[in-house]
Biopython code that builds the backbone (N, CA, C, O; Angstrom):
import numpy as np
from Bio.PDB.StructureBuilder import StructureBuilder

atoms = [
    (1, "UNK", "N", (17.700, -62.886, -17.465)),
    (1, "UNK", "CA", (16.463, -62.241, -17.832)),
    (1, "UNK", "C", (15.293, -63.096, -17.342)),
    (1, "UNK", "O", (15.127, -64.248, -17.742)),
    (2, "UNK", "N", (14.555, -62.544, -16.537)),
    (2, "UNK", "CA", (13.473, -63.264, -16.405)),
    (2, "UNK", "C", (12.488, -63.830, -17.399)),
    (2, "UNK", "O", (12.495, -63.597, -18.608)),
    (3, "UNK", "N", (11.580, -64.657, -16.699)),
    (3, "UNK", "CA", (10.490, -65.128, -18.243)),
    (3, "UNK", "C", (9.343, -64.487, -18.017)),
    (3, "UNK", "O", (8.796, -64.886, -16.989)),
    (4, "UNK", "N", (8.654, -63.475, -18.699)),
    (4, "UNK", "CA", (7.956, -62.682, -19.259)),
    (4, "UNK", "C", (6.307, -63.538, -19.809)),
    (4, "UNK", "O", (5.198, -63.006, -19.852)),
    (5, "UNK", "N", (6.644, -64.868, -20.142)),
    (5, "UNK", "CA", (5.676, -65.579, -20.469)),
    (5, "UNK", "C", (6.329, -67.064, -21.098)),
    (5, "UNK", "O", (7.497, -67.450, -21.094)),
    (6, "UNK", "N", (5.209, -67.661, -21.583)),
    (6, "UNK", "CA", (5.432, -69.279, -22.453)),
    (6, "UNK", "C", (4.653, -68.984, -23.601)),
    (6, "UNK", "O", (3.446, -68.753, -23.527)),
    (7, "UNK", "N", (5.359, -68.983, -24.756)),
    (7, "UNK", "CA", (4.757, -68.862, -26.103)),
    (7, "UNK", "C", (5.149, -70.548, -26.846)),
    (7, "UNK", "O", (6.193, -71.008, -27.308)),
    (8, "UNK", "N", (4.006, -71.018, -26.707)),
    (8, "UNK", "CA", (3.469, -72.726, -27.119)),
    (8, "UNK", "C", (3.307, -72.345, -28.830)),
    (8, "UNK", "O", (2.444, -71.567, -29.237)),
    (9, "UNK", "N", (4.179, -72.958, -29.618)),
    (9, "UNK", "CA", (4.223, -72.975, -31.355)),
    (9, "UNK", "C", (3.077, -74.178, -31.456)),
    (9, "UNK", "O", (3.280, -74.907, -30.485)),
    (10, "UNK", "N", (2.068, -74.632, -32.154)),
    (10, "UNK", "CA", (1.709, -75.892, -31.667)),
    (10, "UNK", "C", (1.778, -76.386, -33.495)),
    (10, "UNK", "O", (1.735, -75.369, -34.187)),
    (11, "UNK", "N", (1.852, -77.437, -34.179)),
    (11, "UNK", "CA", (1.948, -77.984, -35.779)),
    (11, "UNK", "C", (1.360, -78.914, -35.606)),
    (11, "UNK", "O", (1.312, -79.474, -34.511)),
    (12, "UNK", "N", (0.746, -79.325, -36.676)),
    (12, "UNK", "CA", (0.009, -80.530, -37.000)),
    (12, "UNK", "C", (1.042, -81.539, -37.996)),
    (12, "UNK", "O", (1.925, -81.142, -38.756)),
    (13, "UNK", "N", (0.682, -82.764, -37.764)),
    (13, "UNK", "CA", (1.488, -83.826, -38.677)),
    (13, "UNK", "C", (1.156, -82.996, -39.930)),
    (13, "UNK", "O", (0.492, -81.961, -40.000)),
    (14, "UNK", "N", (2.170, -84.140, -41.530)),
    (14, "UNK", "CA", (1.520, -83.357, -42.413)),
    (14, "UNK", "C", (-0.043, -84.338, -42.746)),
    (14, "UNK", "O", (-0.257, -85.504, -42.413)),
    (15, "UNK", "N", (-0.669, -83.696, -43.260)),
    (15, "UNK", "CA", (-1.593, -83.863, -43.678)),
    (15, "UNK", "C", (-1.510, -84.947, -45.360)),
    (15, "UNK", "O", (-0.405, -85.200, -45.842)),
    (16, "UNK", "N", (-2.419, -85.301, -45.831)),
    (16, "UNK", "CA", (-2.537, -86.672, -46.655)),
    (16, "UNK", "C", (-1.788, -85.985, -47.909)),
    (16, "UNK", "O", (-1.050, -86.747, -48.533)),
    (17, "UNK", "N", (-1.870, -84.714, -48.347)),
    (17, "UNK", "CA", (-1.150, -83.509, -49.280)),
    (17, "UNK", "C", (0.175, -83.004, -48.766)),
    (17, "UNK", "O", (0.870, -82.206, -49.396)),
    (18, "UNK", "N", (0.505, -83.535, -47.531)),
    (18, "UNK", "CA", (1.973, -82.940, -46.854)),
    (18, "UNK", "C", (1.477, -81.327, -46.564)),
    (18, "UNK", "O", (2.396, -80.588, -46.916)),
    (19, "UNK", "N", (0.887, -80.930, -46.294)),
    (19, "UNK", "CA", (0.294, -79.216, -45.748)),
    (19, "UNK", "C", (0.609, -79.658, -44.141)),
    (19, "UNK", "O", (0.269, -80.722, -43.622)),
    (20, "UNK", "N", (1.358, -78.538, -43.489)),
    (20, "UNK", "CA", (1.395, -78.603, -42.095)),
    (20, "UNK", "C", (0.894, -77.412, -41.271)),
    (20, "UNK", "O", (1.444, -76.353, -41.572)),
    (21, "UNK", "N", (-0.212, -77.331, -40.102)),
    (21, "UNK", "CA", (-0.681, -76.280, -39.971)),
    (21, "UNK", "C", (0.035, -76.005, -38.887)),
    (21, "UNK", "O", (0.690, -76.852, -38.280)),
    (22, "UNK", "N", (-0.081, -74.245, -38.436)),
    (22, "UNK", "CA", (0.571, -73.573, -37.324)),
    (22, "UNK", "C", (-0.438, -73.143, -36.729)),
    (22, "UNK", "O", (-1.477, -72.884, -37.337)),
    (23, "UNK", "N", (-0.283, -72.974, -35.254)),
    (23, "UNK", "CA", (-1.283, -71.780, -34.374)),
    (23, "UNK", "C", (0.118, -71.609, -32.905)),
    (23, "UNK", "O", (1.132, -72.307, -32.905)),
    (24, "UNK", "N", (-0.109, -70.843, -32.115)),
    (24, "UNK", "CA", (0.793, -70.540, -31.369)),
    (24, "UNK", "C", (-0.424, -69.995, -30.055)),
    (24, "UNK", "O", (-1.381, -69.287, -30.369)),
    (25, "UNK", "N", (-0.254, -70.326, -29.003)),
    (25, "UNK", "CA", (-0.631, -69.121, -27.639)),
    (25, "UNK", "C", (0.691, -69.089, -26.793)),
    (25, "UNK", "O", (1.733, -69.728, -26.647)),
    (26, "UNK", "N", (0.022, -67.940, -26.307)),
    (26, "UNK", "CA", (0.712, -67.229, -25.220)),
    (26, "UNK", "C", (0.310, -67.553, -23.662)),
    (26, "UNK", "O", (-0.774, -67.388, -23.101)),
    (27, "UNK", "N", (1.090, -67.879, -23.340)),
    (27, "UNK", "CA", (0.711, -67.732, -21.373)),
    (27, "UNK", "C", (1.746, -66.808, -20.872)),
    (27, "UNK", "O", (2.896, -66.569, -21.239)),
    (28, "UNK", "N", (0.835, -66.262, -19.722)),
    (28, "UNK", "CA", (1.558, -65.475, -18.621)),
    (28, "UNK", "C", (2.358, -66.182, -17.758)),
    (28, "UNK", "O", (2.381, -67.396, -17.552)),
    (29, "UNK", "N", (3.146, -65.122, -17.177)),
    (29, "UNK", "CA", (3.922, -65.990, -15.754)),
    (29, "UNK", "C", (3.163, -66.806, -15.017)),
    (29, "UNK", "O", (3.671, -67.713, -14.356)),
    (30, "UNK", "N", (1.995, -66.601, -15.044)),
    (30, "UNK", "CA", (1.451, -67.198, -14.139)),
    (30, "UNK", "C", (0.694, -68.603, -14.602)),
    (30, "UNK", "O", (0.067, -69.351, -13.852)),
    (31, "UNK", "N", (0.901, -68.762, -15.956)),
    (31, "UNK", "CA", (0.371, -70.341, -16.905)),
    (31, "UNK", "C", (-0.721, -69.855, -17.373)),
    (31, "UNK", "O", (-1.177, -70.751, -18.084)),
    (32, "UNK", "N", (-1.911, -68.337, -17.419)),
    (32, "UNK", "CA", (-3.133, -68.396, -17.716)),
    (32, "UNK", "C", (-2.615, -67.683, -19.291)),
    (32, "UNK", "O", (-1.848, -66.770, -19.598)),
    (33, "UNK", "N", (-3.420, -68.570, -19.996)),
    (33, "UNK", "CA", (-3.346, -67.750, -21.823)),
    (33, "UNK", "C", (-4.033, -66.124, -21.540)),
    (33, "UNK", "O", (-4.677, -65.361, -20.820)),
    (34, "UNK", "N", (-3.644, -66.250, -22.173)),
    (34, "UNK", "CA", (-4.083, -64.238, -22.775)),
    (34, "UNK", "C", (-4.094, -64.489, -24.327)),
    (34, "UNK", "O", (-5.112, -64.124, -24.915)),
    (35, "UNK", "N", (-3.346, -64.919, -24.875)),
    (35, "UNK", "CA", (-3.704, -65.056, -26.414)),
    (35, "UNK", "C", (-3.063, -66.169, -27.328)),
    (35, "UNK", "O", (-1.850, -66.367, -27.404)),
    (36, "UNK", "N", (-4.254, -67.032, -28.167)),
    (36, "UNK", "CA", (-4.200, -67.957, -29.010)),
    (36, "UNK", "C", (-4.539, -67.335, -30.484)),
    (36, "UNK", "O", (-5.089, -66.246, -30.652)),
    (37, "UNK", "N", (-4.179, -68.085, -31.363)),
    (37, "UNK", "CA", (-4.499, -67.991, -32.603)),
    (37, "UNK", "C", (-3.608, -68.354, -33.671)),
    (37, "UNK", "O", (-2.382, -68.259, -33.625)),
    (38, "UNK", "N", (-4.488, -68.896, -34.912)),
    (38, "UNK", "CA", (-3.447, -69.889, -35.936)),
    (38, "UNK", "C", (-2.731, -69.279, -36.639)),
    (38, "UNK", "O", (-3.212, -68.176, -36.900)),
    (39, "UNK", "N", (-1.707, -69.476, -37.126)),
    (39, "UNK", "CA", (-0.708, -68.690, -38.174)),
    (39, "UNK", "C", (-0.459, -68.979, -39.342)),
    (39, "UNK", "O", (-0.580, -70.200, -39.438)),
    (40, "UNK", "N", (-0.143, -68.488, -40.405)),
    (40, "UNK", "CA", (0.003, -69.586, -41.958)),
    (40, "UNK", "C", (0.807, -69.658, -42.245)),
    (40, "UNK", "O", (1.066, -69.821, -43.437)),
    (41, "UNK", "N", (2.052, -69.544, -40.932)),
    (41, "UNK", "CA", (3.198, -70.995, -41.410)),
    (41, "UNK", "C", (4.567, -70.409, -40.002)),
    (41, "UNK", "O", (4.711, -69.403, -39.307)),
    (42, "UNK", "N", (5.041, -71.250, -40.118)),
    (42, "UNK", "CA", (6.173, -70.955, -38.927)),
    (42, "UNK", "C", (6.794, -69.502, -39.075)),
    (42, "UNK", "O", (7.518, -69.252, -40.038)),
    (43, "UNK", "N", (6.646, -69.016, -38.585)),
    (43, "UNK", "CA", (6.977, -67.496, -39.397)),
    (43, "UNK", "C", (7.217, -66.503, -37.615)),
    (43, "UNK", "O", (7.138, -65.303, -37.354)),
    (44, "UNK", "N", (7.566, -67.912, -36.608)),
    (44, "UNK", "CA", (7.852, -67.012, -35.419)),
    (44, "UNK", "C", (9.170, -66.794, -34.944)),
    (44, "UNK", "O", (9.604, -67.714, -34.251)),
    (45, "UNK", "N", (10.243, -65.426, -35.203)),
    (45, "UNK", "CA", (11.258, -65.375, -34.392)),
    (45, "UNK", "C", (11.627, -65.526, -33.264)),
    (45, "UNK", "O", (11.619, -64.581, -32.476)),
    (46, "UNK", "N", (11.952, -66.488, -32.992)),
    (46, "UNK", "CA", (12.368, -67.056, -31.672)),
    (46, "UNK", "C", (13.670, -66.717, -31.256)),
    (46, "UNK", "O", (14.416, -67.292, -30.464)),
    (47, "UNK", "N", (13.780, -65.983, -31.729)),
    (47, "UNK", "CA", (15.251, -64.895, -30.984)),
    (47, "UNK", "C", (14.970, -64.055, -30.115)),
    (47, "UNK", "O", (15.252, -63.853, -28.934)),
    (48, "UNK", "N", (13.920, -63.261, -31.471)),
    (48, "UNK", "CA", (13.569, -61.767, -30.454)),
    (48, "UNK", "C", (12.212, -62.417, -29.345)),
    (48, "UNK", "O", (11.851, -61.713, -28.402)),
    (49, "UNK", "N", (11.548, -63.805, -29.596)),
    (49, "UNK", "CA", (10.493, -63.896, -28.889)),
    (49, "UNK", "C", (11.414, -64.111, -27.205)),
    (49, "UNK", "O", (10.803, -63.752, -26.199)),
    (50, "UNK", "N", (12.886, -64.713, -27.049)),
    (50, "UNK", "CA", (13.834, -64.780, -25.912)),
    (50, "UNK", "C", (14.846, -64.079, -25.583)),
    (50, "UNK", "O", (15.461, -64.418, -24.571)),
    (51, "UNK", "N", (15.140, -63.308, -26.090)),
    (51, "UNK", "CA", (16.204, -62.154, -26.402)),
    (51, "UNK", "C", (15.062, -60.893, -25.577)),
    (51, "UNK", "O", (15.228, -60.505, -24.421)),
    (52, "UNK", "N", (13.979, -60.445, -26.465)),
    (52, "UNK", "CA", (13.545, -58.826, -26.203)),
    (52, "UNK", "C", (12.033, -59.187, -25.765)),
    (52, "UNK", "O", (11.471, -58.128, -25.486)),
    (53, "UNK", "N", (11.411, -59.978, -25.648)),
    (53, "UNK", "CA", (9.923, -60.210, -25.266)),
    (53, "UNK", "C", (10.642, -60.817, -23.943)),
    (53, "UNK", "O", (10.290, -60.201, -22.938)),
    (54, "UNK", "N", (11.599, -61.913, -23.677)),
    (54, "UNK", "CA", (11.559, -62.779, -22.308)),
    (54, "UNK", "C", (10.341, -64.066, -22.345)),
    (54, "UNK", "O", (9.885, -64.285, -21.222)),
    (55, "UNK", "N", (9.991, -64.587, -23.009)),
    (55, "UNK", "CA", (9.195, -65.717, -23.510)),
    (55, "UNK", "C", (9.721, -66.531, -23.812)),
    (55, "UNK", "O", (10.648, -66.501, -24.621)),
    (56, "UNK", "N", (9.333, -67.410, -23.309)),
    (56, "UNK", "CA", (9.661, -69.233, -23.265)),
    (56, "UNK", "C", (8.948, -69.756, -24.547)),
    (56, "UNK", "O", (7.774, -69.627, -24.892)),
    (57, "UNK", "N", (9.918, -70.338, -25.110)),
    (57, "UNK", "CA", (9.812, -71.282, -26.518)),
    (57, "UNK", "C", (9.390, -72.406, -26.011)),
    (57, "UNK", "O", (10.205, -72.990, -25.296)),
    (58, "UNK", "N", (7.858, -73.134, -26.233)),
    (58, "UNK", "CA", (7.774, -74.865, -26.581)),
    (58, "UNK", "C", (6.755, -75.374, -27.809)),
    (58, "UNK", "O", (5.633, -75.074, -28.217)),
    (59, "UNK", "N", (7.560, -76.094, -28.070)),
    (59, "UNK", "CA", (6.554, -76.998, -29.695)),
    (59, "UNK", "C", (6.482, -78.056, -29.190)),
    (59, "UNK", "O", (7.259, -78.709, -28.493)),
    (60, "UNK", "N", (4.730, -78.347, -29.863)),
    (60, "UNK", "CA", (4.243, -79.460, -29.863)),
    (60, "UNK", "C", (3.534, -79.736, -30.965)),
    (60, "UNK", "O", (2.979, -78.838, -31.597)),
    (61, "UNK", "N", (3.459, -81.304, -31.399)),
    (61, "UNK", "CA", (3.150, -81.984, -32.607)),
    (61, "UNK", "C", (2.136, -82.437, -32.079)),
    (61, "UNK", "O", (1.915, -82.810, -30.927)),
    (62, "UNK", "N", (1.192, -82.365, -33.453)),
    (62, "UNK", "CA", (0.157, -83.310, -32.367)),
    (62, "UNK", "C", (-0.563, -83.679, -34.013)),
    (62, "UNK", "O", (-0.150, -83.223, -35.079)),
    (63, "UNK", "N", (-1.787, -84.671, -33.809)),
    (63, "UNK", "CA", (-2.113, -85.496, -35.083)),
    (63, "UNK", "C", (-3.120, -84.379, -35.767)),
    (63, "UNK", "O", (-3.868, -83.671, -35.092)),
    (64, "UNK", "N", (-3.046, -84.336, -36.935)),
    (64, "UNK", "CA", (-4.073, -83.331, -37.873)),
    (64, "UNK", "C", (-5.594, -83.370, -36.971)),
    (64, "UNK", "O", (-6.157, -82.330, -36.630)),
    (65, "UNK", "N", (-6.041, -84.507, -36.714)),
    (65, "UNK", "CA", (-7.744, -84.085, -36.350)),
    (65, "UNK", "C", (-7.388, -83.491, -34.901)),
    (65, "UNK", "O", (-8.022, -82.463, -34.665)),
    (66, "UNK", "N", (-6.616, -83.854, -33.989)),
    (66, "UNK", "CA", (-7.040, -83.024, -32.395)),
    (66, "UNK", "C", (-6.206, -81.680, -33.184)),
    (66, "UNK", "O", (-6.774, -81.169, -32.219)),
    (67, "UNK", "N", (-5.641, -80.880, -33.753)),
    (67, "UNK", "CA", (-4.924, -79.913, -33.714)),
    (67, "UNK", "C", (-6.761, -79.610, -34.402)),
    (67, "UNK", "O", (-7.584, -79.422, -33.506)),
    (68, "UNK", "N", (-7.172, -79.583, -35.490)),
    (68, "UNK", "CA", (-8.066, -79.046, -36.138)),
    (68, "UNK", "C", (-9.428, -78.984, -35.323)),
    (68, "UNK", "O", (-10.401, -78.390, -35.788)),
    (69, "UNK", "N", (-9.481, -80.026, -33.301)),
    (69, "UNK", "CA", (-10.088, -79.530, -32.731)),
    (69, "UNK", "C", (-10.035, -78.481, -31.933)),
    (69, "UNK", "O", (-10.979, -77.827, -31.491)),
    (70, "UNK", "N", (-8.579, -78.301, -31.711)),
    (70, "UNK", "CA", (-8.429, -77.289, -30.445)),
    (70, "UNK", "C", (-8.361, -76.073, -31.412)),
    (70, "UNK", "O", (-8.650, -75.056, -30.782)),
    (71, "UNK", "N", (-8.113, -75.841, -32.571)),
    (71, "UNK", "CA", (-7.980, -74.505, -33.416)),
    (71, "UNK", "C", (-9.220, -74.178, -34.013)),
    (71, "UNK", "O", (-9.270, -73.018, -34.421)),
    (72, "UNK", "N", (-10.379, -74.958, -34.208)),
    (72, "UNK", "CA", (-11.781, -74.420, -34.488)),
    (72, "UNK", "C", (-12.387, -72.899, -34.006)),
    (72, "UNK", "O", (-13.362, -72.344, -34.513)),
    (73, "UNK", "N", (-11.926, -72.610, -33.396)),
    (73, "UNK", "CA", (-12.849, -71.173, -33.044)),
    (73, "UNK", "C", (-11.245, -70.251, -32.677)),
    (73, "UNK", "O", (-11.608, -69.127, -32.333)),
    (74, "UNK", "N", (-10.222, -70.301, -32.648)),
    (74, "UNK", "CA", (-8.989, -69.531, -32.555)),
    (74, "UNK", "C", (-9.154, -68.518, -33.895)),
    (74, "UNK", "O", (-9.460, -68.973, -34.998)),
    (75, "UNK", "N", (-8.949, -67.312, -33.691)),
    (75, "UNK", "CA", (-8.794, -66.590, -34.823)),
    (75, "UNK", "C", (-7.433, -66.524, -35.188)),
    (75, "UNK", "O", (-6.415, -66.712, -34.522)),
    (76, "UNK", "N", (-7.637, -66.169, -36.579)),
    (76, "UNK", "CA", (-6.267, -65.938, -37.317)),
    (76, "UNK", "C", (-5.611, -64.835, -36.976)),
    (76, "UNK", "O", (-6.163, -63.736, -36.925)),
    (77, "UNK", "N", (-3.747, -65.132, -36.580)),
    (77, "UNK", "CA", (-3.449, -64.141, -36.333)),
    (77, "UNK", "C", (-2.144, -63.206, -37.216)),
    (77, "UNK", "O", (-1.534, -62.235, -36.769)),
    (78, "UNK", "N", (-1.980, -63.832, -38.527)),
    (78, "UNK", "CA", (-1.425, -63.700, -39.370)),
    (78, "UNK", "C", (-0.033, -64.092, -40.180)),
    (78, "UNK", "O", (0.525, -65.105, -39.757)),
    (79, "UNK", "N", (0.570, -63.435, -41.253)),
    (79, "UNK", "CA", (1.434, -64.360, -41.667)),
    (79, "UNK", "C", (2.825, -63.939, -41.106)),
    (79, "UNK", "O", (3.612, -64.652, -40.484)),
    (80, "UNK", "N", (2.975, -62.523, -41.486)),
    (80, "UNK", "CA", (4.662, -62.267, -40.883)),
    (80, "UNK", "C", (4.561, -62.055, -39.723)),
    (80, "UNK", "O", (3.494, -61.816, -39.157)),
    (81, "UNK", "N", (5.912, -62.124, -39.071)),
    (81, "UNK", "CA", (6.181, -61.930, -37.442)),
    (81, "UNK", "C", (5.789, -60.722, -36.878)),
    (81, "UNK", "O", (5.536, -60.790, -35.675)),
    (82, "UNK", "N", (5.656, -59.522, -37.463)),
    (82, "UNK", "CA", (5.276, -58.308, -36.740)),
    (82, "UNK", "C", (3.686, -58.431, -36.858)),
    (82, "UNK", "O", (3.303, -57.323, -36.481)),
    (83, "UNK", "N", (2.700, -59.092, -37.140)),
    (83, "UNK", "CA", (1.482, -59.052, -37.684)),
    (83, "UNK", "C", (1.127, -59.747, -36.373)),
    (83, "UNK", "O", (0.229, -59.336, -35.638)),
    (84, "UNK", "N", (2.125, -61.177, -36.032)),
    (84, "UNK", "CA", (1.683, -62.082, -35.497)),
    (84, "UNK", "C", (2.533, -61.739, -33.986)),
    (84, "UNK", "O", (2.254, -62.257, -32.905)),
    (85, "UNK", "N", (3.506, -60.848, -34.205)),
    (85, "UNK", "CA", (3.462, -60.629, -32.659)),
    (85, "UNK", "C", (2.489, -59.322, -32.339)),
    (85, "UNK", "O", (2.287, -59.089, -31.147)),
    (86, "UNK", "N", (2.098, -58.772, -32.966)),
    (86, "UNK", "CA", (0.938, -57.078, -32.524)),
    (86, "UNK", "C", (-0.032, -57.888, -31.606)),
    (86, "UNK", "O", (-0.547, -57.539, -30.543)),
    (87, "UNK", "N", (-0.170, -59.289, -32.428)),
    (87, "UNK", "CA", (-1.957, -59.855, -32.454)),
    (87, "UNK", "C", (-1.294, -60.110, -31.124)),
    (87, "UNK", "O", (-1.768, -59.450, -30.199)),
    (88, "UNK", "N", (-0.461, -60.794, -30.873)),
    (88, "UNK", "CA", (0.081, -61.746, -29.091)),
    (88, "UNK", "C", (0.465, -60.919, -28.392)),
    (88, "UNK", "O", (0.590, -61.374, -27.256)),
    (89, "UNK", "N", (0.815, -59.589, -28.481)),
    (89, "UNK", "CA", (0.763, -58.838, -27.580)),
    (89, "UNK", "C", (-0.220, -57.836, -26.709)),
    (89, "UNK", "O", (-0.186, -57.426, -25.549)),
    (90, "UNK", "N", (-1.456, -57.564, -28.253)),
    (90, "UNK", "CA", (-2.624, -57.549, -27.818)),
    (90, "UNK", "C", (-3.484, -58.045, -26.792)),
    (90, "UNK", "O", (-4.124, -57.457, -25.920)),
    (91, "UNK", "N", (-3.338, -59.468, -27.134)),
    (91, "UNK", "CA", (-4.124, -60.654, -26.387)),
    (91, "UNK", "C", (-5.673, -60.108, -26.139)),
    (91, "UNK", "O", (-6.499, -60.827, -25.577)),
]
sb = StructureBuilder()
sb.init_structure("model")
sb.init_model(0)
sb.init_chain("A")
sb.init_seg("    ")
for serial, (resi, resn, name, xyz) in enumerate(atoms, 1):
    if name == "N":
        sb.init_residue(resn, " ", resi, " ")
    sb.init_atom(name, np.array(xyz, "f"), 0.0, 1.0, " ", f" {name:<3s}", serial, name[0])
structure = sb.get_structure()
């Protein structure tokens, strides 16, 4: 099956309360995003995102303050998986 796109999970360490945040984008075949936005909590099937979408799975950790810079203006794209794949397929 070909790849269809790269869907980037991205988490933050936990935080000083142990809270860990989510946001996820999407890139095309071609590496350009079409759609970002944060999620309120790991809540992405990564079966059907490689199975029936054709999208490439990668996670990255990164420290609470750069995650809380690059997600400042990303809109929310919700909590369950059908909410949060409508929003990424939208783009």
């Amino acid at each position: 099956m070909p790849i269809n796109g790269i869907l980037t999970i991205y988490n933050s360490r936990r935080d000083m309360y142990g809270n860990v945040y989510y946001a996820v984008s999407l890139a095309n075949d071609r590496f350009n995003v079409v759609a970002r936005g944060t999620i309120a909590a790991d809540n992405v099937n990564t079966r059907d995102c490689r199975e029936q979408l054709g999208w490439h799975i990668e996670r990255v950790e990164m420290p609470i303050r750069d995650y809380n810079r690059m997600v400042k203006t990303w809109p929310h794209y919700g909590c369950g998986w059908d909410e949060i794949k409508s929003n990424l397929v939208k783009g």
